[in-house]
C-alpha positions as CSV (number, residue, x, y, z in Angstrom):
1,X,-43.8,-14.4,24.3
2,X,-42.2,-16.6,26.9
3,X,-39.6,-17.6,24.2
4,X,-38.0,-14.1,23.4
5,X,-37.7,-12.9,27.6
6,X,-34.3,-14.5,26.9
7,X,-33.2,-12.4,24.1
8,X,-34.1,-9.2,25.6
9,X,-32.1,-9.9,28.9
10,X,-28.9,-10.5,26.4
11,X,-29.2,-6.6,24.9
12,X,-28.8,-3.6,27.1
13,X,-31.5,-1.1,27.1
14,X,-29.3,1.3,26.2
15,X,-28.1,2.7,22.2
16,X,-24.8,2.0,21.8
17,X,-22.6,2.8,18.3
18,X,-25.0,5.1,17.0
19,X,-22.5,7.4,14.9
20,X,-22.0,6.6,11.4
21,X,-20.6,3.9,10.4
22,X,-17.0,3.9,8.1
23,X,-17.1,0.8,7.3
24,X,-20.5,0.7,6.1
25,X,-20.0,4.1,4.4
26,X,-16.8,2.6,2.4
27,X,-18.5,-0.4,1.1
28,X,-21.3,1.3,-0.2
29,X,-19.1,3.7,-2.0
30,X,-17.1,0.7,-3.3
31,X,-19.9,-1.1,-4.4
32,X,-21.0,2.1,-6.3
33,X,-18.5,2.5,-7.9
34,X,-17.5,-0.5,-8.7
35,X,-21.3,-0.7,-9.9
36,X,-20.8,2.4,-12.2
37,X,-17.4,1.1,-13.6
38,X,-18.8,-1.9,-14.7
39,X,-21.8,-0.7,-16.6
40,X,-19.7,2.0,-18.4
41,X,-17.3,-0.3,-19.7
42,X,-20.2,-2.9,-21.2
43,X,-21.6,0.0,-22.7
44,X,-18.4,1.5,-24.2
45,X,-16.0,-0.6,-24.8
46,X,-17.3,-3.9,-24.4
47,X,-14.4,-5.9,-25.1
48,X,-11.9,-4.7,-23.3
49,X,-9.5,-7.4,-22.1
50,X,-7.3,-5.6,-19.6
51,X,-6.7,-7.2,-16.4
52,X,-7.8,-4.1,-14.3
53,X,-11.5,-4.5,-16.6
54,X,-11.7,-8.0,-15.9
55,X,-11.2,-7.8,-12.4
56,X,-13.5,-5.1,-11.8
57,X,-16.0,-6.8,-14.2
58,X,-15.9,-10.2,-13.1
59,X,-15.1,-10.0,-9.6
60,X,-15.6,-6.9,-7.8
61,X,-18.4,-5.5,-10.2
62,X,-20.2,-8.7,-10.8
63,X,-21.0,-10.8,-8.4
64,X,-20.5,-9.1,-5.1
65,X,-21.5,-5.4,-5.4
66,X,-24.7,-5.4,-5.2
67,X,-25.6,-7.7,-2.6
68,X,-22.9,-6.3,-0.7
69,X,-24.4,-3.0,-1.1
70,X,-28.0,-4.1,0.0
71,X,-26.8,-5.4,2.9
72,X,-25.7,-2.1,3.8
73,X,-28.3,-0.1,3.2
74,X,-29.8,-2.8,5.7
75,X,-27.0,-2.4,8.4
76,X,-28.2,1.6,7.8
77,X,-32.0,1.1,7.9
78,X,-30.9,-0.4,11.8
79,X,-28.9,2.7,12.5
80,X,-31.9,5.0,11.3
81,X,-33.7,6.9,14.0
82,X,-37.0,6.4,11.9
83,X,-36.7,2.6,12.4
84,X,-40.4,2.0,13.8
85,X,-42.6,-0.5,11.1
86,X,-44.8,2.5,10.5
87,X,-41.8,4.5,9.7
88,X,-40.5,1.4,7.2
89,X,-43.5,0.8,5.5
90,X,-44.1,4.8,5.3
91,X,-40.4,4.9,3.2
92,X,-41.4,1.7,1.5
93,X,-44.6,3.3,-0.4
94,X,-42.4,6.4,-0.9
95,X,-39.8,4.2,-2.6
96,X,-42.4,2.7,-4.7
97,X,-44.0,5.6,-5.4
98,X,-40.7,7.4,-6.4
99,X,-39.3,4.6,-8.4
100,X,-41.6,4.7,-11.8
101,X,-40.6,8.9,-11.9
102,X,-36.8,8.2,-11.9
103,X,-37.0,5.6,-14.1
């Protein structure tokens, strides 16, 4: 434990930023819809070759939403107050458990 006494004298003990967090907010929304977008035009109109579609669908709705939207339900999982490992792995059997009844 000697190893981490450093790391703890480099963080205050204090919560700091704990409102909500815009940026975080936007980029989730983005990567939504930008998620939604790009599904609804495969399935309805698969070829489209406008260079708004291809944008969304190559650039912005392929490659990058949904990593980009992991990572921020990752920033918020930090910002949660039920952040404790009992509290994660609590959500993570709810998630499981919820999954196969949505789907």
């Amino acid at each position: 434990m000697a190893a981490f006494a450093g790391i703890s004298e480099c963080f205050g003990a204090e919560k700091l930023n704990t409102g909500r967090q815009l940026e975080s907010d936007l980029a989730k929304g983005f990567a939504i819809l930008f998620m939604v977008w790009t599904h609804v035009f495969d399935e309805l109109s698969p070829d489209s070759k406008g260079i708004l579609v291809t944008l969304v669908r190559n650039i912005l709705g392929g490659p990058f939403t949904a990593p980009v939207f992991m990572m921020c339900l990752g920033i918020g999982v930090s910002y949660s107050s039920k952040n404790t490992p009992k509290d994660l792995l609590r959500r993570g059997f709810n998630l499981l458990g919820i999954g196969p009844i949505i789907f």
